[in-house]
N, C-alpha and C positions, 0 to 999 in steps of 0.2 A: 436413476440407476448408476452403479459402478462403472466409470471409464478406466481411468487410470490411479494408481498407486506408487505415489515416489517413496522410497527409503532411503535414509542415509543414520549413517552412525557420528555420534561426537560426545565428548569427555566433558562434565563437570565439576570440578576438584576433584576426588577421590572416587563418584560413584559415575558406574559406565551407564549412557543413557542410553535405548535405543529411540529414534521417534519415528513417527510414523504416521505420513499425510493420507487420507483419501479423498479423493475429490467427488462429487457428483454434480454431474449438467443435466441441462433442460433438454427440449425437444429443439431449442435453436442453438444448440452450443456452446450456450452459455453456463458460468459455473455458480450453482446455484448455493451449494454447502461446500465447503472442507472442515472435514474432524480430522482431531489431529487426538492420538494416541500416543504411550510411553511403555517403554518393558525399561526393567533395570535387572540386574544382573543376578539378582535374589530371587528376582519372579518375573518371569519372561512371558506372562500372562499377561497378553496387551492391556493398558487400562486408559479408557475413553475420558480428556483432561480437557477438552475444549472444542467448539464451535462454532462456525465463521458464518455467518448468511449473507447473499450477494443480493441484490436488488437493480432493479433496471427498470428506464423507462420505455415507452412504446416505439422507439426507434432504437431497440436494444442498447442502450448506453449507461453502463455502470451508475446509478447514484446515489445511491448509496451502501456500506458493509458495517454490520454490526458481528463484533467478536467477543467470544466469551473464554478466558484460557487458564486454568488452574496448574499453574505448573511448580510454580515455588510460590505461590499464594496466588489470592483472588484476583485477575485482569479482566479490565471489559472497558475497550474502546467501538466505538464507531466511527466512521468514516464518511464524509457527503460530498459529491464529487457536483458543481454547478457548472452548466454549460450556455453559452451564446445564444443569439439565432442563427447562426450559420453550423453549430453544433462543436467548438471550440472549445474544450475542456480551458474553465477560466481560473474557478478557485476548487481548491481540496480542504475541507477541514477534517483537523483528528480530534478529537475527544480524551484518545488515549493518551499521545505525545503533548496534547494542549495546544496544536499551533494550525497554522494553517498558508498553504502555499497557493500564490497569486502568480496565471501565466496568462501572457502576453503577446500576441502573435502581429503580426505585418499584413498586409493586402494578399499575400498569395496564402495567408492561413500557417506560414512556416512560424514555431516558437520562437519568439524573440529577445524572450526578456523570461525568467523564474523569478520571487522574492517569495522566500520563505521568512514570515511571522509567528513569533509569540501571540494566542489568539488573540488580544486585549490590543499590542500591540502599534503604535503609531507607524514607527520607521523598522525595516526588515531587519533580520538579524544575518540574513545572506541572502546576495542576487547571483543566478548565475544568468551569465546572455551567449546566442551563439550568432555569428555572422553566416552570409548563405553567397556561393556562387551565382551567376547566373541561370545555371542546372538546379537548383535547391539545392545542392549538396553542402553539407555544415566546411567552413573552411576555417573557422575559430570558435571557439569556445572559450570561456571567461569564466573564473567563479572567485566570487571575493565574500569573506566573512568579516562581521562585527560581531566582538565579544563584548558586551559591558557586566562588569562585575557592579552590584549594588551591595 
């Protein structure tokens, strides 16, 4: 069923787009589709460009979303989200972007470490890390990037 519908407007070169999310959840609040629509300025007769499907395991935890989006040509990524035994979001791969981010956590379960990869990949192309008070509260954050041109 329809919960909620966010709108917002924004310009691509010359032609004004509108888009337009809507969401639908489950019976546990979790979000199961987003379609995502477009009006342009010619024809303000919404037209239905893509769709998102959300997946979860039996302790409700995202793992995976496949997306389909036709908007200036054909898109379609998936997404798989791998989690621990303590239930610690560990790795995320994209399909769409090709890469894949690896986190890291300490003994109270606070993230410690991010390295985002090229999926193939040996060494990260960016880490970021945060340090924690004795409260858990983040007191530094880090983020350092590698470029290599081939």
């Amino acid at each position: 069923y329809l919960i909620a519908e966010e709108h917002f407007r924004g310009g691509i070169s010359e032609v004004y787009i509108d888009k337009i999310y809507v969401f639908y959840y489950n019976v546990s609040n979790n979000l199961r589709t987003r379609k995502y629509y477009k009006t342009r300025r010619d024809n303000l007769e919404p037209e239905h460009i893509g769709t998102e499907h959300f997946f979860y395991d039996s302790q409700n935890r995202l793992i995976r979303t496949s997306k389909r989006l036709n908007l200036f040509g054909e898109h379609m990524a998936v997404k798989t989200y791998v989690y621990d035994k303590e239930g610690l979001l560990t790795e995320k791969r994209d399909t769409g972007l090709d890469h894949r981010k690896l986190y890291f956590y300490n003994k109270k379960g606070e993230k410690i470490r991010e390295e985002s990869c090229f999926r193939n990949a040996r060494k990260p192309r960016a880490v970021e890390r945060w340090l924690y008070d004795k409260e858990g509260r983040i007191i530094e954050n880090e983020y350092s990037s590698v470029i290599t041109l081939s």
